[in-house]
N, C-alpha and C positions, 0 to 999 in steps of 0.2 A: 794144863788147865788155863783157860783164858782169864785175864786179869779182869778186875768185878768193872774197872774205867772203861777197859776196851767193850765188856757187854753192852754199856750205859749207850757208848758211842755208836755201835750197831744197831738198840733199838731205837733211839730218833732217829739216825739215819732211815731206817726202814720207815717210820710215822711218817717222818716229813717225804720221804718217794711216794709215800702211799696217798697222800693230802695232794700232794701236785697230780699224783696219774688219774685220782677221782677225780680231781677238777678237770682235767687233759679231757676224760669221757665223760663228762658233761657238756663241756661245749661242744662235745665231737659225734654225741649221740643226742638225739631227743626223739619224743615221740610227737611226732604231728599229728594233726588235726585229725587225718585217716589213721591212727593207731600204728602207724609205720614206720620202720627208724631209720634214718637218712646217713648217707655215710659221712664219716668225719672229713674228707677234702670237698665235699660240696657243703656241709653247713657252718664248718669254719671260714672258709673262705671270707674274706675281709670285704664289707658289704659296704660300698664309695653312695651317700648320699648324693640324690640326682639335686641337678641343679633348680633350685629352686620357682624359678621364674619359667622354666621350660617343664618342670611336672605339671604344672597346674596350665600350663596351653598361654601365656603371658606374655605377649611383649615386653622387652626394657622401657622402648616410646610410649607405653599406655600408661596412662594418669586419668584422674578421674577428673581431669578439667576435658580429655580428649578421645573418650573409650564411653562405650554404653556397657559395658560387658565388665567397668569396675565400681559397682555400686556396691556389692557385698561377699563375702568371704565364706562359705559356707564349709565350717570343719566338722565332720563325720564322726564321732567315736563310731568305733568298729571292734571286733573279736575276731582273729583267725580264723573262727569256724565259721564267720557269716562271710568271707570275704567274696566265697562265689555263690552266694544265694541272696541275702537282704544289700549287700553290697554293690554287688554285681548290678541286682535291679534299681537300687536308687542309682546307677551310673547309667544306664540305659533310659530309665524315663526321666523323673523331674530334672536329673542333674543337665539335661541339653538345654531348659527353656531359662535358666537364670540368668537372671541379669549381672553375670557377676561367675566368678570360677567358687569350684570346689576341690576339699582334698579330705579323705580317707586318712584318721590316724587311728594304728591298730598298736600291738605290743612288738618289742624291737625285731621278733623272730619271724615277722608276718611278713609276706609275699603274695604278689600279687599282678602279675604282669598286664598289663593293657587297664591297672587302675591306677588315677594319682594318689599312690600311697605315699603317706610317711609313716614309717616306723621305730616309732617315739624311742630312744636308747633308754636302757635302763627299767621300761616301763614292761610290765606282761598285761594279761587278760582275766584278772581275778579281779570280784569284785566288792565292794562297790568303788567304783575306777577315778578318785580322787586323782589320782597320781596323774593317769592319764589326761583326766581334762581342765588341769591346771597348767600342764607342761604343753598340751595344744594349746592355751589361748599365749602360753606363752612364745612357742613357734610363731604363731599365728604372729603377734609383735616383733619378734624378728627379723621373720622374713618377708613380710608383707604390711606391714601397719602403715607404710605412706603411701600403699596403693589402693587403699578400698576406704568406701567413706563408712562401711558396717559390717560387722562380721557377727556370724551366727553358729552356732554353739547347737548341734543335731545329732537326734541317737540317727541308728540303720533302721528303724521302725516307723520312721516319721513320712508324710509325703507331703512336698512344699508345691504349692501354687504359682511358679516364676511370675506370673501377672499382674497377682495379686499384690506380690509380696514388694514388688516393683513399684506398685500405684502408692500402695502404704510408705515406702520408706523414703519416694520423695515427698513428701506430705509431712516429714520430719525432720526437725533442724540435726542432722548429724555432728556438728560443732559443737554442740553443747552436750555435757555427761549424759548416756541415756541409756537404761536398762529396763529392758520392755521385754517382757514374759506373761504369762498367767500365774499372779502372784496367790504364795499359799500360804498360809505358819504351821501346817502341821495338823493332826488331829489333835484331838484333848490327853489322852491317852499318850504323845509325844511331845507335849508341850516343854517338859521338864528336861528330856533328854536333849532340844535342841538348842535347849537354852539359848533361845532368845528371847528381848521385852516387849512388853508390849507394844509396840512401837514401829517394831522388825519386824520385815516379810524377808520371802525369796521365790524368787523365776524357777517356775516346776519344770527341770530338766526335758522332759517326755515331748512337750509340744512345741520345744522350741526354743531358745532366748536368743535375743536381739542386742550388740551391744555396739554401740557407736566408738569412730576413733579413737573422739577423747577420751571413754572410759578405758579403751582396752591401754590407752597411752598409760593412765595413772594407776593403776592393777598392772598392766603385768611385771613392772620391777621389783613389785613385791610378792612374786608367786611362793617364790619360797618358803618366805615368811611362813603365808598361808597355808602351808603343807606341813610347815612344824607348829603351828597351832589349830589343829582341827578338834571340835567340842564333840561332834557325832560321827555316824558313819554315813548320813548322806553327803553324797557329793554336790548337789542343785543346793542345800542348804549355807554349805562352807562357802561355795561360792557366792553366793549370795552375800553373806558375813565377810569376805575379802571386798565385795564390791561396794558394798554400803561403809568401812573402813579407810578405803584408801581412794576414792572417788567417790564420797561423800551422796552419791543415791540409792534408792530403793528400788525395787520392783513395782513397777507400774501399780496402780489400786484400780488402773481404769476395770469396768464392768467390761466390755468389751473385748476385754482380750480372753476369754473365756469362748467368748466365739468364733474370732478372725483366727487364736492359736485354740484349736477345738481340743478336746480328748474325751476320747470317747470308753465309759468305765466296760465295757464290755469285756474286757479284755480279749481273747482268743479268736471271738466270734464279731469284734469291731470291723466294719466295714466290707462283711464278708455277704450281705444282705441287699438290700435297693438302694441304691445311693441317689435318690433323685429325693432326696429331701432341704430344708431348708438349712438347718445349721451344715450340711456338705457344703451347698452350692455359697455360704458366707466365708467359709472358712479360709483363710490362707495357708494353715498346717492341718493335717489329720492323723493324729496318732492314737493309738498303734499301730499299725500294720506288721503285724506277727507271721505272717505266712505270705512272702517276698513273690509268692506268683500273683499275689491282691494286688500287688503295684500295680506290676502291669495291666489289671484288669479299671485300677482308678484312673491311670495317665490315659487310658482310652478312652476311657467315659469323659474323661476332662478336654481329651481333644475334638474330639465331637461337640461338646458343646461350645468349643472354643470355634467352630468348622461353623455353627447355626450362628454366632454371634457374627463372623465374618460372611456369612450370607446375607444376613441382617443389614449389614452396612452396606453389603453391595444394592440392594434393592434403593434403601434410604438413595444410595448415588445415583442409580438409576432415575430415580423419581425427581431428584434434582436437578439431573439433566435435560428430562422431558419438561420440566417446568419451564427451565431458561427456553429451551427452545420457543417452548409455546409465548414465550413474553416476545422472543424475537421474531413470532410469526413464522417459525419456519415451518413446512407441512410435516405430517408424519411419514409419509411415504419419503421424505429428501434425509430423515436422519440416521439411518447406517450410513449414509455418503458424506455427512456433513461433514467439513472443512474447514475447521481452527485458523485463524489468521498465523501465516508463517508458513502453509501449506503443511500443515499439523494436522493428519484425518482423527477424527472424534474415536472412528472403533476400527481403528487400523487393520483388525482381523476380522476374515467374514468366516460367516454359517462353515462349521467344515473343516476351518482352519486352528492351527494352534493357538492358543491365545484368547478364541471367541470368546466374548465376554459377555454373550445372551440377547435373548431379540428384546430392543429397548420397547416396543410397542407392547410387549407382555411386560414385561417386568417395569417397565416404564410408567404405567398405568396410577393414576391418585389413586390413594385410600378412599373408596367409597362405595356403601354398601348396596350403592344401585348400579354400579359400572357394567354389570353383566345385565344388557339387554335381551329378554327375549323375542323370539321372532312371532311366535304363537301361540296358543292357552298351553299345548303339550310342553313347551320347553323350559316355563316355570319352572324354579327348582324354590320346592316350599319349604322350608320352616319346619328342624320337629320340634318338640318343648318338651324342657327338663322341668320336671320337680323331681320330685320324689322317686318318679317313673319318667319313663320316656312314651310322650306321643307324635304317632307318624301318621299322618294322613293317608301315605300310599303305599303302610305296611297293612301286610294279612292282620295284623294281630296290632291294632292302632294300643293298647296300653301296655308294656313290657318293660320288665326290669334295664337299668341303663348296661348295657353292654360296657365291659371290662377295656376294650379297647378307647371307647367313647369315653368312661370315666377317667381313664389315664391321658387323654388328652385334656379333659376338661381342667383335672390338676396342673398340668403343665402351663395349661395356660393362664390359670387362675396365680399361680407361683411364680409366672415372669410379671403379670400384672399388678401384685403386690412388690416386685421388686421397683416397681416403675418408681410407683407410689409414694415407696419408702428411703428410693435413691436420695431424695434432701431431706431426710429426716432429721442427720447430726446437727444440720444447720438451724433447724427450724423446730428443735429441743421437741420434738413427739415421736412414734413409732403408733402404724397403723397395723393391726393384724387382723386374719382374716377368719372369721367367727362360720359362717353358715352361706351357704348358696340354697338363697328365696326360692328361685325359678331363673330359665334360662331359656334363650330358643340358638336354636343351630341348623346350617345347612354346607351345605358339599358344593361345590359349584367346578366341575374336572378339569375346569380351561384355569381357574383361575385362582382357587383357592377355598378354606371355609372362611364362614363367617357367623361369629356370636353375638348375640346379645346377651347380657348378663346381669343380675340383679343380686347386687351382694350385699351380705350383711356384715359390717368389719365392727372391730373396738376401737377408738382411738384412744393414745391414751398421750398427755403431756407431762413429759420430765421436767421441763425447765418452767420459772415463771411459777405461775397458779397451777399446781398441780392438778389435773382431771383427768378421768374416764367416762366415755361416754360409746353407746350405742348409734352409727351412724349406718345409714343405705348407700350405694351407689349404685349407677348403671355404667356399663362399661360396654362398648357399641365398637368390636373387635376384627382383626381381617388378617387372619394368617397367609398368607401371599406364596405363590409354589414359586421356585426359582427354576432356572434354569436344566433344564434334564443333562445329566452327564451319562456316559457309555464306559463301560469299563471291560476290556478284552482279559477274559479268565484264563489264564496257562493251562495247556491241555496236559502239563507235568511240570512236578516240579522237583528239588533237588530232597532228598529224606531228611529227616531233621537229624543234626549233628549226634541226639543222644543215641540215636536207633543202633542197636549193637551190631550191627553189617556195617554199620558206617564208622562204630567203635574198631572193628576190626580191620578194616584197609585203613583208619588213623596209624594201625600199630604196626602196619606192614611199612610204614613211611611213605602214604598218600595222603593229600591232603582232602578235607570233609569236603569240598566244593567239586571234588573229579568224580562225577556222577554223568551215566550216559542217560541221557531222556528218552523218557518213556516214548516217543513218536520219533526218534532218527536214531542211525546207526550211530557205532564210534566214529565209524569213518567221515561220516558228514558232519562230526561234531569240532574234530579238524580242520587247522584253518587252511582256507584256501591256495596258500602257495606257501609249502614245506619244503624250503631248497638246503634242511639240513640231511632228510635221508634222501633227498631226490639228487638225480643232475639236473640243471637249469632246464633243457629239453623237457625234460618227462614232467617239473614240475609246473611248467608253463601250461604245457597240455592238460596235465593232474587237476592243475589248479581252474583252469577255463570250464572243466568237466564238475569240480565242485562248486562254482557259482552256478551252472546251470542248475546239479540238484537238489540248493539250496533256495531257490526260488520259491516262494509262496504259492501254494497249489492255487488260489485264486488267480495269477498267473499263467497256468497252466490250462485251464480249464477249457480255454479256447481251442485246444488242438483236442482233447477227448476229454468230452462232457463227462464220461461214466465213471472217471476217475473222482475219489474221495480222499480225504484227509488218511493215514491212518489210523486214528483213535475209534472209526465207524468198524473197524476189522477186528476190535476189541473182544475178547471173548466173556460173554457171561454166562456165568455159573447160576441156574436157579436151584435156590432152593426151596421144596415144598412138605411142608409137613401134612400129617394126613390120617384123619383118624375116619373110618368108615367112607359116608357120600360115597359112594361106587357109582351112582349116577352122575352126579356134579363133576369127577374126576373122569367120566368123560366127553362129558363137554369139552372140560379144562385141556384133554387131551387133542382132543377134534381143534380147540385156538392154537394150539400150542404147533401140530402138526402144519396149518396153512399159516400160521407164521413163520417158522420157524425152519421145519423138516423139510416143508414142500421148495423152500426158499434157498435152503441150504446157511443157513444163517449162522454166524459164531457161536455157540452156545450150545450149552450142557443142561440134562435135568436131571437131577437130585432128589427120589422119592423117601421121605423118608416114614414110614406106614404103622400105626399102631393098631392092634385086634381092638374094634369096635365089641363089647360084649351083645350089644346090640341086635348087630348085625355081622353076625360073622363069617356069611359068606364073602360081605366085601376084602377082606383082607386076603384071600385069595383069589378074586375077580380082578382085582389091583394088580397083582401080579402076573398075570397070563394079561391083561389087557397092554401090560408094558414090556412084555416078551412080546407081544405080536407087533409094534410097533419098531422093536429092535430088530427085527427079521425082515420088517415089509421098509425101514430105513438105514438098517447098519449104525443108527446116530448114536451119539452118545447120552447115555438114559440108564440111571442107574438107581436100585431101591437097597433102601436101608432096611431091614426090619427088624423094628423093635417090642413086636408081638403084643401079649398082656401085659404089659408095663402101664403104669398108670401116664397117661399123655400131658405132655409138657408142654406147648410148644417151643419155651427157650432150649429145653433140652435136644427137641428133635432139629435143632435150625444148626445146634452145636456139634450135633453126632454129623448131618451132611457135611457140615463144611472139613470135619474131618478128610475128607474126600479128596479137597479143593488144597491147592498150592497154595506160598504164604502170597504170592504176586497175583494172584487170582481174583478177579473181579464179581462177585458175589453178588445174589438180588433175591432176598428174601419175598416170597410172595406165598399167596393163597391160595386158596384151591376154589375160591369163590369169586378170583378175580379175571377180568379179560383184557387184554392187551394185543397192540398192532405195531407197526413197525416202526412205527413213529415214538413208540414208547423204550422201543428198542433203542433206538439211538439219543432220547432225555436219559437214557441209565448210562451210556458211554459219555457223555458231552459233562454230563453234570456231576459225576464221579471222579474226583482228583486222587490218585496213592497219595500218600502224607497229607494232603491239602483239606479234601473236602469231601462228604459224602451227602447222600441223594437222599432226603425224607420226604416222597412227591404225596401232595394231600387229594387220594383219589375223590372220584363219583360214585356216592354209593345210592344205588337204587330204590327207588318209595317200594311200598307194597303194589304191585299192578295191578292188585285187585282195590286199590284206593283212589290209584291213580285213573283206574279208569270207571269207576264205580258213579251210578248216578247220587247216589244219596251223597258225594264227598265232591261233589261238583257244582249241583243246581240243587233249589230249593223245591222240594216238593210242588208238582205242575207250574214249574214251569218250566221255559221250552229253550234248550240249553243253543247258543248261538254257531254258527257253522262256520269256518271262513271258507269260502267260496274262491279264494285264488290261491287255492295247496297249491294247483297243477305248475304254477307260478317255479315253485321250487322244487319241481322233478325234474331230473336229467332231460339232458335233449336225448333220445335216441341213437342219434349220430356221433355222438360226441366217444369217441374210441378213449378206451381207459388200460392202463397195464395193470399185470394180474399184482403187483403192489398197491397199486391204487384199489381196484377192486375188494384185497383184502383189508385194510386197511378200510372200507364201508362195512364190509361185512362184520367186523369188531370193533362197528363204534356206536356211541348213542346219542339221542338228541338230548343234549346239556341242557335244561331250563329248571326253573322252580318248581314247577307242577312236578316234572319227574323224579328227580332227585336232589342231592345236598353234596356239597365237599366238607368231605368228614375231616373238620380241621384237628379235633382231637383224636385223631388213630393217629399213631406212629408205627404198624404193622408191618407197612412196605417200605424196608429200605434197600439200597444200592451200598455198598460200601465194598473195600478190599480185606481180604482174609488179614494180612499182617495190621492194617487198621484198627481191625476189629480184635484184634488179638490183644493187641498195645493197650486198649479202655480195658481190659479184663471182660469184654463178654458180657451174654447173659447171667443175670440172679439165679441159680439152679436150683435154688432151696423155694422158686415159686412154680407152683402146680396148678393144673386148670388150666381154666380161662383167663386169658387177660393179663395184664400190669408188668409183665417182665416187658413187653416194647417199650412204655412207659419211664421203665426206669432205667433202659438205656438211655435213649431217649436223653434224658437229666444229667447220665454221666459222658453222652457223647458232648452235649454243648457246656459241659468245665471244662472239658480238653480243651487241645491245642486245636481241632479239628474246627474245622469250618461246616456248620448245617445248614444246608440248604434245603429250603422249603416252597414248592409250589405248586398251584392248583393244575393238577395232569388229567385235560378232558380225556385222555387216551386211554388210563386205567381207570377199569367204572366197574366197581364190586358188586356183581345181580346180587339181590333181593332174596334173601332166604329166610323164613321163621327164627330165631334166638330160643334158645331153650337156657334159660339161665336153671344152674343146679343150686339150689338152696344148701347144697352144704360147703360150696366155696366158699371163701374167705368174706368178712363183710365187706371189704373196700372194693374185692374182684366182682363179688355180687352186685354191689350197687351202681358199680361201671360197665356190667352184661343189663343192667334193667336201664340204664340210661340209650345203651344203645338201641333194644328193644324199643323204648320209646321215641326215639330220633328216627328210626328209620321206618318205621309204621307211614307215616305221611306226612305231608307240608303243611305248617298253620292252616292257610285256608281249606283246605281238604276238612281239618277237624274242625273249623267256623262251620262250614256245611254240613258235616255231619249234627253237630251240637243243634243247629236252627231244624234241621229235621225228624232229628229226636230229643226235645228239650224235655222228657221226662231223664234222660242221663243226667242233666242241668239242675234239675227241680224235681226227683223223684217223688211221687205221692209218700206222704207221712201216713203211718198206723195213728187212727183212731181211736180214744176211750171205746170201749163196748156200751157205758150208756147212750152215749150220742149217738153210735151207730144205732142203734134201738130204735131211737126218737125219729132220726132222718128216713128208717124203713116206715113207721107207721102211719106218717104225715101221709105219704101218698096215697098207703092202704086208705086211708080215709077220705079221701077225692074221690077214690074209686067208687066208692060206699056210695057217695052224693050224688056222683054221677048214676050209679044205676037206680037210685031211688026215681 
């Protein structure tokens, strides 16, 4: 029997093995981020702090007597799990325009390769992260305090303005203590818990805080301190309480910072809306941004208008170059050539060349609102005027609500205009705002630019001084200026986006995301020119001379055989057409399709996909012998789906064709009412990018031709409608020999004007896109039925994507003219978007001005009569009669 000492000695011994091998598999096991457990020789692994001045991109030589790039210090709290979503994207956009470095601190076990992380020792990702962003501002003084004149304290939710934040913080003595936030105390309800006086504030974490050298100097030796006496569990509060302690300031009380550091209470749904508002465009921070793909959707918005401010200044140069000249007398025709003393040319680069910097005679041009001469009465360009409505002189319909496009310009402009305004406001202790637009006039001028005039109504109000508000007008006499035209050559492919899971899986074969063959060359011309690793020098000399030939640009080429075209024209598309009944219109549709297409030998596939009309139910088997006889009289490729008595969808039936269709497969949804020529043929190849871009072309759809040719919708009752007498002007010459391309391509098209038709800029029916494209958005709505609004609501979820929509007016597809039957027991929103169309395409403004003056009882319908009065007005006459025959 063992001695009761040697038990005792056995069972610690086991405790304490047991205490070391738990700790052993905790460092040696964890669960990350992805629920995954990582093995003990890669997370133990002994993790060597990077060097500090080389994480963050820093030279030793930079000082902020001799660097533009060390104004301020921007440290990130961060959490493992945002490291590659809010992280990732605050390191892709704002984090490149700073004037100044940034760094990412997360908890000790966080990783993150291609970002300047630090990971804080000792510290994790539970909250609220005292720990963490006490012990950053203390890194922050460590390793960086004599190289930045500010440092700033930012969640992963924030987006900073590097330009702003740059103009603001020279504008501030950073030698002296300074803690600038959007100061708060708390709610009522919180008062007690954060125990502070009256007296105390603190910088609300969320949008920002700004702290100067000296303050981070005299705080951060006492972080500690501050982390053994915390009163609550905010973090932006304690800090606070350390700052006002041990560098003796508060958080700013200005009003202002409210604005320049915004927050926005919406939470979830912040910044996910119009951002063309004014607290945006003031702001220097915008928080929150909760959903890390909004970054990127703000840094674009923000560059762009960062893109019209530097146009802006280039006109301003422009104009003050044409001035000087004009003082020195030089002509306008001598100033592309002029020549700076030193043999220094003014626009070194001409029309053409790299570098062009724009024709100075356009852009050159003073501000004035008679600069554009006309030659004749025609060439006026008049004036329309706002109020309320807009009127146009030399529209059909001279009083009309202000069109949506017009009104969003007019705010734009009204919005820079009060910036103008209110740029010296701080100086000059007032702030003007903008109350009501009196009336307005505006016109278009295509050479040169618009031009407003404008009658505003603003508030003024004065802070400083004698305090007042008052109601004041202005006129403001306006000239938006066109810049320079830029060309921009579109990739006819491009490489799949990294997430696409084809490109996930040659990552895991050990290819990298970027070894993609393009969509218009083979591998082998994708190779570079002289490979003398599998060649001998011989063969790769010859190899090589034979690949710069077939790499030459087909324009290049063109001179030895005109008939040769790019590849991307050989492109095959797949139509697809859904199809309920019309057995006449499907074969017309048939009869286009055939001399485009069949007779041509053309790349392309058709997709019927056919539901029983209760209707008419012959057509659904005329349909089908009509597109047997076409496959026998072409061999082409023509194939029908049928989906019988099913109630008719069309997102359903566009989703059952493409079932049909491969995921690389070029796809074109069309109609069975639409016509097309070959020319439309190749806007669906050119303008169709896999991964990039898809094609939403905004057809011509047809008036009613009984309106458009109708007297009562043209001339006014007798009178005698005007002829032009030089058509014959615009008839072919006889002689003039045309290819059966050309030929067909007349025969399926129409003359484009107002009288005839409209570009129906609200259909989104015809698209072009790629089957895997189209896969990627998730498709159609399937739970919508009828008529209508699944386009619509692709439509909405093609342009959040990643994908590029392009949109433009295509004379070549013109959708004939057919009655609308809207079914009243569709949905109300589908119904009232089949009676809008109904009414768009009936006929043009003036058609219905003509109509209305020729029958103005539609206008002023006779009103029902009292039956006395009717009495009265019969007897009066009986009674003439009387007199008369007496």
């Amino acid at each position: 029997m063992m001695p009761r000492r040697s038990r005792w000695m056995h069972m610690v011994t086991g405790l304490v093995a047991g205490v070391v091998f738990g700790v052993f598999l905790k460092l040696c096991l964890r669960t990350s981020s992805r629920t995954s457990i990582e093995a003990c020789p890669e997370s133990a692994r002994s993790y060597a702090d990077p060097e500090p001045l080389a994480l963050i991109g820093l030279n030793p030589n930079e000082t902020v007597h001799n660097s533009n790039r060390t104004l301020v210090f921007v440290g990130v709290m961060t959490a493992e799990q945002y490291l590659t979503t809010r992280a990732r994207a605050v390191y892709d956009t704002w984090a490149q325009d700073l004037p100044g470095r940034i760094a990412f601190f997360s908890s000790e076990v966080s990783r993150a390769p291609g970002l300047p992380l630090v990971p804080l020792r000792n510290v994790d990702d539970s909250y609220p992260p005292q720990k963490k962003s006490f012990l950053m501002l203390l890194h922050m003084y460590e390793k960086y305090g004599e190289k930045f004149e500010w440092f700033m304290r930012a969640d992963d939710d924030v987006y900073v303005r590097g330009d702003k934040l740059e103009e603001f913080l020279r504008s501030v003595d950073s030698r002296k203590p300074q803690f600038i936030g959007q100061a708060g105390r708390g709610t009522n309800d919180e008062k007690d818990v954060l125990a502070l006086d009256y007296n105390e504030n603190f910088c609300m974490g969320g949008p920002g805080v700004l702290i100067s050298r000296e303050t981070l100097r005299r705080v951060a030796p006492h972080v500690k301190y501050c982390l053994k006496h915390l009163y609550s569990t905010h973090e932006d509060v304690e800090l606070g309480r350390c700052v006002a302690k041990f560098a003796g300031v508060s958080c700013t009380w200005s009003y202002d910072m409210q604005t320049i550091l915004h927050h926005n209470g919406s939470g979830e749904a912040a910044y996910t809306g119009r951002l063309k508002a004014r607290e945006v465009h003031r702001a220097i921070t915008l928080h929150p941004v909760k959903d890390h793909r909004q970054m990127y959707r703000i840094h674009s918005y923000f560059k762009n208008f960062r893109i019209q401010e530097l146009r802006e200044r280039s006109l301003d140069l422009h104009r003050d170059i044409s001035s000087a000249l004009r003082e020195l007398s030089i002509p306008r025709d001598e100033v592309d050539d002029f020549v700076l003393p030193g043999d220094v040319p003014l626009f070194p680069a001409k029309i053409g060349e790299p570098g062009y910097l724009g024709d100075n005679k356009i852009l050159g041009a003073p501000i004035d609102m008679n600069r554009y001469k006309p030659s004749n009465l025609d060439d006026i360009v008049i004036f329309d005027f706002i109020s309320k409505s807009l009127y146009s002189a030399y529209h059909s319909n001279p009083k009309r609500r202000v069109e949506l496009p017009l009104k969003e310009a007019m705010d734009d402009v009204i919005r820079e205009v009060m910036e103008i305004i209110n740029a010296p406001s701080r100086q000059r202790g007032r702030v003007i705002d903008f109350n009501e637009l009196l009336y307005g006039y505006t016109r278009l001028q295509p050479v040169h630019g618009a031009d407003h005039i404008l009658d505003l109504l603003l508030k003024y109000r004065r802070y400083r001084g004698r305090k007042m508000t008052a109601a004041v007008r202005r006129h403001a006499y306006l000239q938006q200026s066109f810049t320079g035209m830029e060309i921009r050559e579109l990739p006819m492919g491009d490489p799949p986006p990294f997430e696409d899971p084809a490109i996930l899986e040659k990552t895991e074969n050990g290819l990298y995301p970027n070894d993609y063959e393009d969509f218009d060359e083979s591998s082998a011309q994708q190779s570079s020119f002289l490979d003398f690793g599998k060649l001998k020098v011989k063969e790769a000399l010859e190899t090589g001379l034979q690949k710069i030939q077939n790499n030459l640009p087909k324009v290049l080429k063109w001179n030895s055989d005109d008939s040769e075209e790019y590849p991307v024209y050989d492109r095959k598309i797949h139509f697809v057409l859904p199809l309920s009944g019309r057995q006449e219109t499907f074969g017309r549709f048939m009869k286009n399709y055939e001399d485009i297409v069949l007779k041509s030998s053309q790349a392309a596939s058709l997709i019927v996909v056919a539901y029983l009309d209760s209707k008419h139910p012959l057509d659904y088997r005329n349909t089908e012998l009509l597109i047997n006889y076409y496959i026998e009289m072409y061999g082409k490729d023509i194939q029908i789906v049928k989906m019988g008595s099913n109630m008719f969808s069309r997102g359903a039936a566009l989703t059952e064709g493409l079932k049909l269709c491969d995921s690389d497969d070029l796809v074109f949804f069309i109609d069975v009412d639409m016509m097309f020529n070959h020319e439309s043929l190749r806007r669906i190849r050119i303008n169709t990018i896999k991964y990039n871009q898809v094609y939403f072309p905004i057809v011509f759809s047809e008036y009613n031709p009984d309106v458009v040719n109708g007297d009562d919708y043209n001339k006014v009752k007798g009178e005698t409608l005007f002829v032009d007498t030089e058509l014959e002007k615009f008839i072919d010459d006889e002689e003039t020999v045309r290819t059966d391309r050309e030929l067909a391509n007349l025969k399926y098209s129409r003359e484009i004007t107002d009288d005839t038709g409209y570009f129906r800029q609200y259909g989104f029916g015809i698209l072009a896109i790629y089957k895997r494209d189209f896969e990627r958005i998730g498709g159609f709505d399937l739970n919508i039925k009828g008529w209508g609004l699944e386009d619509v609501q692709l439509f909405e979820t093609l342009i959040k994507s990643n994908l590029t929509v392009y949109r433009i007016a295509d004379e070549t597809l013109v959708h004939i003219f057919h009655s609308v039957d809207c079914d009243k027991n569709l949905e109300k929103s589908q119904f009232k978007m089949c009676l809008g169309t109904k009414a768009s395409t009936y006929g043009s403004e003036k058609h219905m001005a003509y109509y209305m003056l020729n029958h103005p009882d539609v206008l002023w319908p006779p009103q029902d009569k009292p039956e006395a009065e009717a009495e009265v007005v019969e007897e009066k006459p009986k009674e003439k009669n009387e007199k008369g025959a007496r």
